[in-house]
Backbone as ProteinMPNN parsed JSONL, in Angstrom:
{"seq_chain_A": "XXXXXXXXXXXXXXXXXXXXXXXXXXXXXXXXXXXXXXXXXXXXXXXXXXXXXXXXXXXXXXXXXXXXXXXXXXXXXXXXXXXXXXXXXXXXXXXXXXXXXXXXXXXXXX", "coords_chain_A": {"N_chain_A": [[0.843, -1.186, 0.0], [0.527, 1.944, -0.775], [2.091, 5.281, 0.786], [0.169, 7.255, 2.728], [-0.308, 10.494, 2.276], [2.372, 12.715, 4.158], [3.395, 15.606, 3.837], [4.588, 18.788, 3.421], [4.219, 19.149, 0.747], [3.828, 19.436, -2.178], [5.166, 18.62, -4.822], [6.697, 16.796, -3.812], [4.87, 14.779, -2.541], [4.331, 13.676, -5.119], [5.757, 13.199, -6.699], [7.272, 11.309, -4.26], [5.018, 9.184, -5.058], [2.705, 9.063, -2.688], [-0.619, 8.751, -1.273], [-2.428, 11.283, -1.82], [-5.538, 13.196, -0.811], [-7.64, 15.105, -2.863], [-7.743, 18.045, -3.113], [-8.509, 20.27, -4.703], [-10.667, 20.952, -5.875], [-11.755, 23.012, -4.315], [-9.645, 24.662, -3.537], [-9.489, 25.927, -6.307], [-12.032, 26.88, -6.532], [-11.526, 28.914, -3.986], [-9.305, 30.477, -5.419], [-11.044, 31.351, -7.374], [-13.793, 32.532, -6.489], [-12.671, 34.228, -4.43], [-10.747, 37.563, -3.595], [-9.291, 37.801, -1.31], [-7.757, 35.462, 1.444], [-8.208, 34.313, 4.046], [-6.464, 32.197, 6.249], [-7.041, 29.96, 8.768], [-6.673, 27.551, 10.907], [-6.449, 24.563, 12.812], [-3.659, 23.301, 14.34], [-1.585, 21.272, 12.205], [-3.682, 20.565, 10.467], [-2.986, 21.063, 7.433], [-2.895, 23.874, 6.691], [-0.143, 24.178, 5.581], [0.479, 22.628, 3.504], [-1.961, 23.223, 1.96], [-1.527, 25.829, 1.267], [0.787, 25.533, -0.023], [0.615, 23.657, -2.165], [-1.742, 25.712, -3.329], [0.441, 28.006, -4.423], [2.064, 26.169, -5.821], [0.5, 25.975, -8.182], [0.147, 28.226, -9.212], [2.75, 29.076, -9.782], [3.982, 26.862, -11.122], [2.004, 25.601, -12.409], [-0.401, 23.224, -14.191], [0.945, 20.99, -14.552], [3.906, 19.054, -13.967], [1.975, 18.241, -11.839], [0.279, 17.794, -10.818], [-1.526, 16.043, -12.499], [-4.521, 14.147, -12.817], [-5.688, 14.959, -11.072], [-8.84, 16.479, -10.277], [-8.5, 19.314, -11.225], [-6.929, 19.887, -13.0], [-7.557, 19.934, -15.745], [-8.656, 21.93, -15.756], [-7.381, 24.325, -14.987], [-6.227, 27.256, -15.792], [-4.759, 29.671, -15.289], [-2.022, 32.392, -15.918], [1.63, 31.657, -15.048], [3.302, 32.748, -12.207], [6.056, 34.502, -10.38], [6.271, 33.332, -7.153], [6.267, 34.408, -3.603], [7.519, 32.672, -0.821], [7.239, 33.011, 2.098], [8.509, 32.03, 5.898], [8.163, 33.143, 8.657], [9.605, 32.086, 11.063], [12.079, 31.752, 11.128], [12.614, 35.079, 11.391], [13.473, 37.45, 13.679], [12.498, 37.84, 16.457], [12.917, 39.54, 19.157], [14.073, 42.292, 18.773], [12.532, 44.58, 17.024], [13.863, 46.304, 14.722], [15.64, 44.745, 13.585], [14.094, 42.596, 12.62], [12.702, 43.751, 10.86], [15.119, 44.298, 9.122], [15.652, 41.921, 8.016], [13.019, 40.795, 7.242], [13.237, 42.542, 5.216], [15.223, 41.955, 3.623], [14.524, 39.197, 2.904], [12.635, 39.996, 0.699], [13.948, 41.242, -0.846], [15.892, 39.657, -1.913], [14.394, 38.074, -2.971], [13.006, 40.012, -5.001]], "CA_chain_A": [[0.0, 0.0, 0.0], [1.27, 3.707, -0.467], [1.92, 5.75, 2.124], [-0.669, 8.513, 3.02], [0.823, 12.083, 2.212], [2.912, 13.341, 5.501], [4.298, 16.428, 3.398], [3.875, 20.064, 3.181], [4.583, 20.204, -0.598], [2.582, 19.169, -2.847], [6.127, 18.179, -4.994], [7.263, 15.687, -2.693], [3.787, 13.97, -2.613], [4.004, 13.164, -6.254], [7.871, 12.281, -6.808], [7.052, 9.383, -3.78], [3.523, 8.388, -5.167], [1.794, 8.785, -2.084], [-1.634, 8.906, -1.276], [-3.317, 12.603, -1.864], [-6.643, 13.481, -0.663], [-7.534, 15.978, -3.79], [-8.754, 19.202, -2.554], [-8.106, 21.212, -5.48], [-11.756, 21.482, -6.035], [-11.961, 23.703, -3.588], [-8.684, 25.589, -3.955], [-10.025, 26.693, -7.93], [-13.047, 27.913, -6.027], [-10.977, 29.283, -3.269], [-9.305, 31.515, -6.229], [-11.342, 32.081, -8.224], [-14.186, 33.473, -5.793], [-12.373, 35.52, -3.242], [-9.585, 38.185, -3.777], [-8.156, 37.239, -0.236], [-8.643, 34.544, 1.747], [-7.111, 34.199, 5.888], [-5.974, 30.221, 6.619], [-7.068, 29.69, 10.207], [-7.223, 26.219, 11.044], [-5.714, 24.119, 14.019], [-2.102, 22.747, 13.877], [-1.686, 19.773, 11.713], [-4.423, 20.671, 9.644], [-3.065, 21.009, 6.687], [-2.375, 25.114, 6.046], [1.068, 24.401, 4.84], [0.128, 21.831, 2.285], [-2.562, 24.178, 1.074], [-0.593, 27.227, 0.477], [2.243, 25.085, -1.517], [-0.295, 23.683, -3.802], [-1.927, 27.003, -4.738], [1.527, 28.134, -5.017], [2.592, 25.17, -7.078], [-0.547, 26.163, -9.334], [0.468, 29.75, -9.572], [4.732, 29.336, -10.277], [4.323, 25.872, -12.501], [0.487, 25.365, -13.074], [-0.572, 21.698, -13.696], [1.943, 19.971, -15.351], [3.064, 17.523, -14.006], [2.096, 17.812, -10.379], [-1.73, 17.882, -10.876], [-2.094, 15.083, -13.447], [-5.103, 13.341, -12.059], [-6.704, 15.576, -10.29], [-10.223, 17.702, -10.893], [-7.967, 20.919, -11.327], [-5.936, 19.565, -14.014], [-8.245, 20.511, -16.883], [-9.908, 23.776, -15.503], [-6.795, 25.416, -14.435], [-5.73, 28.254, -16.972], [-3.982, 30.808, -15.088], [-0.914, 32.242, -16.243], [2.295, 31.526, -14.161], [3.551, 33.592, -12.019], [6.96, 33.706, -9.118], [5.388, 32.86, -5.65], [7.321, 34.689, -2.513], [7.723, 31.889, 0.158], [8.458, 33.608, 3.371], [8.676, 31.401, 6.554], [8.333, 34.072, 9.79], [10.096, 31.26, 12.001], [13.485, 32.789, 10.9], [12.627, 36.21, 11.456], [13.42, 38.224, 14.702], [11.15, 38.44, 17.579], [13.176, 40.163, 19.922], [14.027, 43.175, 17.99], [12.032, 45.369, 15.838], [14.922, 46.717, 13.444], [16.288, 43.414, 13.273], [12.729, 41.71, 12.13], [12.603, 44.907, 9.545], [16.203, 44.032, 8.246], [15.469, 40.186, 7.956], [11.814, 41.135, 6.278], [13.295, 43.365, 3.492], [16.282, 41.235, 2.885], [13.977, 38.305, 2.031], [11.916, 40.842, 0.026], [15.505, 41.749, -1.82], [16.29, 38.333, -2.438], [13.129, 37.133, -4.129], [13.351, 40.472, -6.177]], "C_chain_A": [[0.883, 1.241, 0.0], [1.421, 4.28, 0.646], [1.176, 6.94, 1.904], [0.297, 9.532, 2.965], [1.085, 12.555, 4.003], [3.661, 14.755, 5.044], [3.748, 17.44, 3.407], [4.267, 20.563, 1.73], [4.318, 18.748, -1.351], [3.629, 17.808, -4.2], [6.284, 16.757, -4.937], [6.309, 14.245, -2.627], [4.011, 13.003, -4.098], [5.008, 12.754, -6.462], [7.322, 11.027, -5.931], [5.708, 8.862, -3.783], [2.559, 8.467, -4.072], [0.316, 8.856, -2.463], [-1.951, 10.462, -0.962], [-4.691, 12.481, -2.126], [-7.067, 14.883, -1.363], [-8.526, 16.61, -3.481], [-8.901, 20.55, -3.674], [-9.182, 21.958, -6.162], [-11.802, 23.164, -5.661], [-11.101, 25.011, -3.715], [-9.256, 26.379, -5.584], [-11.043, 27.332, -7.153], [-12.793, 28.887, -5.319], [-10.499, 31.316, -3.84], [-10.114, 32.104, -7.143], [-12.614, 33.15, -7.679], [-14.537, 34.527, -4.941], [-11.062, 36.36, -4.058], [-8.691, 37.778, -2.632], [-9.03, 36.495, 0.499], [-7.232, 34.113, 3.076], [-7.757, 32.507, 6.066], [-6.262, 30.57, 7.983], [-7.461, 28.387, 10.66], [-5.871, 25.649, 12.561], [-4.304, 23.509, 13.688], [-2.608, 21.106, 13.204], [-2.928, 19.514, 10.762], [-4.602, 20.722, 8.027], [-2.77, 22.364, 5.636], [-1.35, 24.918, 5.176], [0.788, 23.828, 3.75], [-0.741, 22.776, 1.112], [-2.083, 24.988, 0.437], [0.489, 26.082, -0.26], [1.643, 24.317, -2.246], [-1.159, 24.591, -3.957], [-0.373, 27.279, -5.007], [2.006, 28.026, -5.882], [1.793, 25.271, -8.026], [0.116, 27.723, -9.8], [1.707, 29.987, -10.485], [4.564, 27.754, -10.967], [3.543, 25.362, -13.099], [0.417, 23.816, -12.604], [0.042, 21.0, -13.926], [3.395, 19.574, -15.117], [2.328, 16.903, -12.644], [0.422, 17.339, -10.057], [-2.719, 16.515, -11.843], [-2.985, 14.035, -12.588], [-6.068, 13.589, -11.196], [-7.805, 16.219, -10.953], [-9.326, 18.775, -11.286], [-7.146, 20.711, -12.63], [-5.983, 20.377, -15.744], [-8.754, 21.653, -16.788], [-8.774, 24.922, -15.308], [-6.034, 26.15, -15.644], [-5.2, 29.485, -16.713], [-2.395, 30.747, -15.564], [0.262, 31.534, -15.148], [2.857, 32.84, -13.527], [4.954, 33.545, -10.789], [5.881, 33.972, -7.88], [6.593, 33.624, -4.456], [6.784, 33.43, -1.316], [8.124, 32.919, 1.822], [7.716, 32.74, 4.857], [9.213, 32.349, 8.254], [9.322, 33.562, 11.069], [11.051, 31.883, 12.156], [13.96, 33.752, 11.451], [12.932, 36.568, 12.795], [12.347, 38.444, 15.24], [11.616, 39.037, 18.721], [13.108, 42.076, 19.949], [13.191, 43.841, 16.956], [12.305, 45.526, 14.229], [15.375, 45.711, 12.769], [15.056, 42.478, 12.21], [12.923, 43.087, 11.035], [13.572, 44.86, 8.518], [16.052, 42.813, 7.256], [14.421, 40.253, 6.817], [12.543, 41.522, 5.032], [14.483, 42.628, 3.202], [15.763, 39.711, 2.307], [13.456, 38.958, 0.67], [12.84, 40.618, -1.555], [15.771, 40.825, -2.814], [15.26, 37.877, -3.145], [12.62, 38.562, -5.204], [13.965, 40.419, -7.219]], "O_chain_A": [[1.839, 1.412, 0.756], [0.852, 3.781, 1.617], [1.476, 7.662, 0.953], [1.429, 9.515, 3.448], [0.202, 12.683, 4.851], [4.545, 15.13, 5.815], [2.517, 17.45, 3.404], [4.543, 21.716, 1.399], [4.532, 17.554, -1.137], [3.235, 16.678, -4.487], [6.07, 15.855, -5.748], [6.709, 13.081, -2.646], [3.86, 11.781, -4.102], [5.089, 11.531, -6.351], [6.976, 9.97, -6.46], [5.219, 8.237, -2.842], [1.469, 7.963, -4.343], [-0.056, 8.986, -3.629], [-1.709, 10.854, 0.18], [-5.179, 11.952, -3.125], [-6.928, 15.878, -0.651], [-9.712, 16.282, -3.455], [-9.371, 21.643, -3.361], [-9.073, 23.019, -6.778], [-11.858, 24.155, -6.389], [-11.565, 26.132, -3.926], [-9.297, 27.609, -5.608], [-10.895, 28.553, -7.102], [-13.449, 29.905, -5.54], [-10.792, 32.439, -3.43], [-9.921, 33.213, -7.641], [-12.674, 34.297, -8.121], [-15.503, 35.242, -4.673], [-10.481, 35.838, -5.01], [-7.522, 37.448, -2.833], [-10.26, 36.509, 0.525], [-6.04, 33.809, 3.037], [-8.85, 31.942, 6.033], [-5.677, 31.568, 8.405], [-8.665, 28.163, 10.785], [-4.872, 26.203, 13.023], [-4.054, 23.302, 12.501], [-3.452, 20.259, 13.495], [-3.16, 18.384, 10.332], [-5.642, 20.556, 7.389], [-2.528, 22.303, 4.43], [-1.455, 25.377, 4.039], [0.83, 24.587, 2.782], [-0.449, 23.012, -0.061], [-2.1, 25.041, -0.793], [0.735, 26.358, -1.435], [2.234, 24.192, -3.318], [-1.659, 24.407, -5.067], [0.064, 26.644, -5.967], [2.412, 28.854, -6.698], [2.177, 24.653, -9.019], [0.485, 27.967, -10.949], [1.809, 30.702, -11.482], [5.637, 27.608, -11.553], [3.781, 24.717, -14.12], [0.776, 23.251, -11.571], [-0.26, 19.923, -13.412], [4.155, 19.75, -16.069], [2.121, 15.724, -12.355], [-0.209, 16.706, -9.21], [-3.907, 16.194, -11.869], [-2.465, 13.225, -11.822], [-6.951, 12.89, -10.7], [-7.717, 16.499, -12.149], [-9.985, 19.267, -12.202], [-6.765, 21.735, -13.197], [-5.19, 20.954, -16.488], [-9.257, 22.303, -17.705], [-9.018, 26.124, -15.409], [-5.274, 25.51, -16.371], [-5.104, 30.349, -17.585], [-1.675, 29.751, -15.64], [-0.264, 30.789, -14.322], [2.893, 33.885, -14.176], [4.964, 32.475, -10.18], [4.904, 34.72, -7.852], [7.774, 33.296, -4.564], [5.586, 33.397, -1.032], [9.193, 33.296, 2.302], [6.49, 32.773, 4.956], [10.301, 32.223, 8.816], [9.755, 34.347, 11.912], [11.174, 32.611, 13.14], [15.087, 33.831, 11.94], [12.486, 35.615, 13.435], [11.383, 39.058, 14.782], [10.716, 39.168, 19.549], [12.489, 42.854, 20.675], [13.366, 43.376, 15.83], [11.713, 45.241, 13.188], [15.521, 45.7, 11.547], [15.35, 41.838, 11.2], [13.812, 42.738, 10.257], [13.335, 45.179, 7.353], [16.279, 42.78, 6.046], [14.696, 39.9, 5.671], [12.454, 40.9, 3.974], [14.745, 42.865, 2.022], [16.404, 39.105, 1.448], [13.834, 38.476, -0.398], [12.61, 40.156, -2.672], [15.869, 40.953, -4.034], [15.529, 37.14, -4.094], [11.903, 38.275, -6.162], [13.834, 41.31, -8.058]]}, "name": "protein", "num_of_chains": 1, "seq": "XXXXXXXXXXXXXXXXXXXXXXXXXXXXXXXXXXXXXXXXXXXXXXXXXXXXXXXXXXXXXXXXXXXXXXXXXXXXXXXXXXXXXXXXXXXXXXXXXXXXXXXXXXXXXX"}
């Protein structure tokens, strides 16, 4: 038997075959009927996974990570780069320091 997805990237899932529970329905609806849209869900829920497949729809579309899914055929947005930023990193002591850290990711994915 496969192993059930344990990953937060969407990637990873499909390189080792697991098992994905295809939510992508939802995600196309997600975008296409809000402009913004706040993740609040309990740990282990699944946020991270979400955000790195829209992502992975946004910066490489469907091909080849999507083959298989409902979203495969409907999705027709252009591509676009994705900023990743990961707050863990960042400064929580400091202010200036969290302001340096911020705009030097910024920099870097300019």
């Amino acid at each position: 038997m496969k192993l059930i997805a344990q990953s937060e990237n969407i990637e990873n899932i499909v390189e080792k075959d697991s098992i994905y529970v295809d939510k992508t329905e939802y995600i196309y609806n997600l975008t296409k009927d809000f402009d913004r849209v706040f993740f609040s869900r309990p740990r282990r829920f699944g946020k991270s996974l979400t955000l790195n497949t829209i992502g992975t729809l946004f910066e490489k579309g469907v091909d080849p990570y999507f083959k298989g899914t409902w979203i495969y055929d409907k999705w027709d947005q252009d591509k676009y780069p994705v900023l990743h930023l990961s707050f863990l990193k960042f400064s929580v002591n400091d202010l200036t320091d969290f302001k340096r850290e911020f705009c030097n990711e910024i920099l870097k994915f300019a």
